[in-house]
N, C-alpha and C positions, 0 to 999 in steps of 0.2 A: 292701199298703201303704195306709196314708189319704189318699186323693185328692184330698180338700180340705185334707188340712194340705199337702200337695205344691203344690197351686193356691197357697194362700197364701203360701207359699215363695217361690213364679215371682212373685210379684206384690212381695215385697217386694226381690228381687234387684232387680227392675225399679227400682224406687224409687231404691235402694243405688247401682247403677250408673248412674243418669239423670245428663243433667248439669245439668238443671232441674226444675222442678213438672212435673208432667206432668196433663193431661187424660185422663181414663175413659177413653177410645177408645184413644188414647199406650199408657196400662196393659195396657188387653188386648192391643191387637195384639203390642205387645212381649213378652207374658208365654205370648202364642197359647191367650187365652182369648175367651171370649164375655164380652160387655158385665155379664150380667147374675152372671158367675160372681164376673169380677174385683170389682166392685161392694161384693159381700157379702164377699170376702176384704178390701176396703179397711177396709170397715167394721169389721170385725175386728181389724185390726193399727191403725185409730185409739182401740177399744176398748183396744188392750191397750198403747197408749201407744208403738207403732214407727212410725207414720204419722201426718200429720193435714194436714188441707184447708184454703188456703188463702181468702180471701174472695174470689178467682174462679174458688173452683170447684177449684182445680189441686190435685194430690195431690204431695207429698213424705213423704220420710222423715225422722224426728228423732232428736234427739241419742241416743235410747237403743242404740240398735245401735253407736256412736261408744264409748258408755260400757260396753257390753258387748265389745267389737273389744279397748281400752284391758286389759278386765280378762284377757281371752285370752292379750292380748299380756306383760302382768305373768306370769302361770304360765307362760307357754312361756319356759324357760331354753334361751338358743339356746348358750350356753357347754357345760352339757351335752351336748343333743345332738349336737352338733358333735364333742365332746372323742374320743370312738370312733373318727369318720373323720380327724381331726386326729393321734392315734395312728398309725392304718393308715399315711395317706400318708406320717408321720415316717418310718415305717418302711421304705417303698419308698425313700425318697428318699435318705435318711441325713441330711437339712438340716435347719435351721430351718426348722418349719412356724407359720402366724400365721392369725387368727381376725380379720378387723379391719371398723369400722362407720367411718364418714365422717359426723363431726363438724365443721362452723362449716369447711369446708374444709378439714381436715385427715384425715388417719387415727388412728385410734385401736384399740389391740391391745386385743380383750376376753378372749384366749388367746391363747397358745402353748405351743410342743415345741420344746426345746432340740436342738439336732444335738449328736450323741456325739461329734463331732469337737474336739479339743481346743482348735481354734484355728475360729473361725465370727462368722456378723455377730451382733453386738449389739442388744439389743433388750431392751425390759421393759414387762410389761404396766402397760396405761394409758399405757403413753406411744405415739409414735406419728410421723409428717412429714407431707409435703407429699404430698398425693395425686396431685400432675400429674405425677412423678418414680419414684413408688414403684409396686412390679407391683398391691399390695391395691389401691392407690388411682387407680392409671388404669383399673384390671376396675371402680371402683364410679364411675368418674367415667362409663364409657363406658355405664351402664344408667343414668345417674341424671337426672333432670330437665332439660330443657332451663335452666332457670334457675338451676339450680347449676351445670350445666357454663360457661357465659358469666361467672358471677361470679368461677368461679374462673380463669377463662382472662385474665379482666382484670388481674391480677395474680399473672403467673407469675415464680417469681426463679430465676435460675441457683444453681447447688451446686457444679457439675462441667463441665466441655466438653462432655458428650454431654447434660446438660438442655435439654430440650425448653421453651423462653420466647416461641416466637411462638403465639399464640394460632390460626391457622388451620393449621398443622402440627400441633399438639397434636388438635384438630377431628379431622383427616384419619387420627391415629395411633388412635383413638378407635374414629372409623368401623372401622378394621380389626377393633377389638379386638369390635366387638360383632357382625363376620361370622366370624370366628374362635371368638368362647367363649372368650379368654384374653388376658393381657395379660404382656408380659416388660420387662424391662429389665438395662439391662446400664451401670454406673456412674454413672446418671443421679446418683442421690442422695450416695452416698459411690461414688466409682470406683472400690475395689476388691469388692464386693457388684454379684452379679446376684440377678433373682429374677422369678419366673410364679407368676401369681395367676387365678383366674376366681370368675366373682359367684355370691352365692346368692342368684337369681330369685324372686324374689314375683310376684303378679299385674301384667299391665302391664308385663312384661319391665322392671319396675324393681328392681334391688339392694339388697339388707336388709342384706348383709355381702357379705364375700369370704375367700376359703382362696387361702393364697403360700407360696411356697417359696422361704427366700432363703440363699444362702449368698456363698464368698469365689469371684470372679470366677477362680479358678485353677482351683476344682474343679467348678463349674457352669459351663460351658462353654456356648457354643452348640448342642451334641449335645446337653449336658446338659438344656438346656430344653427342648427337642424330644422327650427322652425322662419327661421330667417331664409333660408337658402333658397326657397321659390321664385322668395319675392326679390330676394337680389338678383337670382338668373334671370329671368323674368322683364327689372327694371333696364338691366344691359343691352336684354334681347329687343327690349321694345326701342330703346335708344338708338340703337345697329340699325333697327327697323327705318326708323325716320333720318337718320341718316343718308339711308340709302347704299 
């Protein structure tokens, strides 16, 4: 392997992950280089336009890595790869299965699989609810930024008797969900629908999306969730996987 493009590499994760300019010495040690290695790799990556130095001295990273992340992010069809594992579990499950990202405080379906059942909860892509209520959307509330979780907790509305409206129970339900790996609900949103969902992890144990299973509260039962919950963690984890 090339040493110095691997040095250079260390040096520019350094930068990417800093959470300010950093100083020459900052650089090495962080990157577990010698002063004089890191130095010529900085010089390098301001060369090539991923770094540059500020007027004291300090080294960050620029927009180009942001605009390179952006176009990554454009090619990776997370619809696709997902649709396989969204299959599978359909299949285990026999429910509606749903794909969903956390929009402006809401959920929103970027897939699903119909349940063969002839009588199932409703749903249609693009559309989507209230994430403090629904299983996709407590799994993305519970990995998702301190500042989203507070916004949305400020403003929680009832649906049902079993909606969750205080803001430090909602907190508390949360916390479970993120020592768990999953998140259920049972009428919160329309009371005859339950459903278990768990996130698909990006760096930073924050939530990109989330995989749920939701059907009519007669045939998902509380067993039922229990017995669901593998293969939901499971489909998310494999998702996150192929993501990368």
């Amino acid at each position: 392997m090339d040493t110095t493009l691997i040095k250079g590499l260390h040096v520019l994760e350094t930068l990417v992950t800093g959470r300010d300019a950093m100083a020459l010495a900052e650089v090495a040690a962080a990157a577990g280089l010698i002063k004089s290695n890191a130095h010529r790799a900085l010089k390098t990556l301001i060369h090539c336009g991923y770094a540059r130095q500020d007027s004291d001295g300090r080294y960050r990273a620029t927009l180009k890595m942001w605009k390179l992340g952006s176009r990554i992010s454009e090619q990776m069809d997370i619809r696709g790869i997902a649709r396989p594992h969204l299959r599978k579990l359909s299949e285990r499950t026999g429910e509606t299965v749903h794909l969903s990202v956390l929009e402006n405080g809401e959920v929103t379906y970027l897939e699903k699989i119909d349940s063969p059942h002839p009588v199932a909860a409703y749903s249609r892509l693009g559309g989507g609810g209230p994430a403090h209520c629904s299983a996709t959307g407590k799994a993305l509330l519970a990995f998702a930024n301190n500042e989203t979780r507070q916004r949305i907790a400020a403003s929680l509305r009832r649906f049902t008797a079993r909606t969750i409206v205080e803001p430090a129970r909602l907190e508390r339900e949360l916390q479970t969900i993120r020592k768990n790996g999953f998140a259920t609900t049972r009428g919160e949103w329309h009371e005859a629908v339950s459903g278990i969902a768990a996130p698909i992890l990006a760096q930073e144990h924050l939530a990109v999306a989330a995989v749920g299973v939701s059907g009519l509260s007669a045939r998902v039962t509380p067993a039922k969730l229990r017995e669901f919950a593998p293969h939901v963690v499971n489909a998310a984890q494999a998702i996150a996987g192929d993501l990368g």
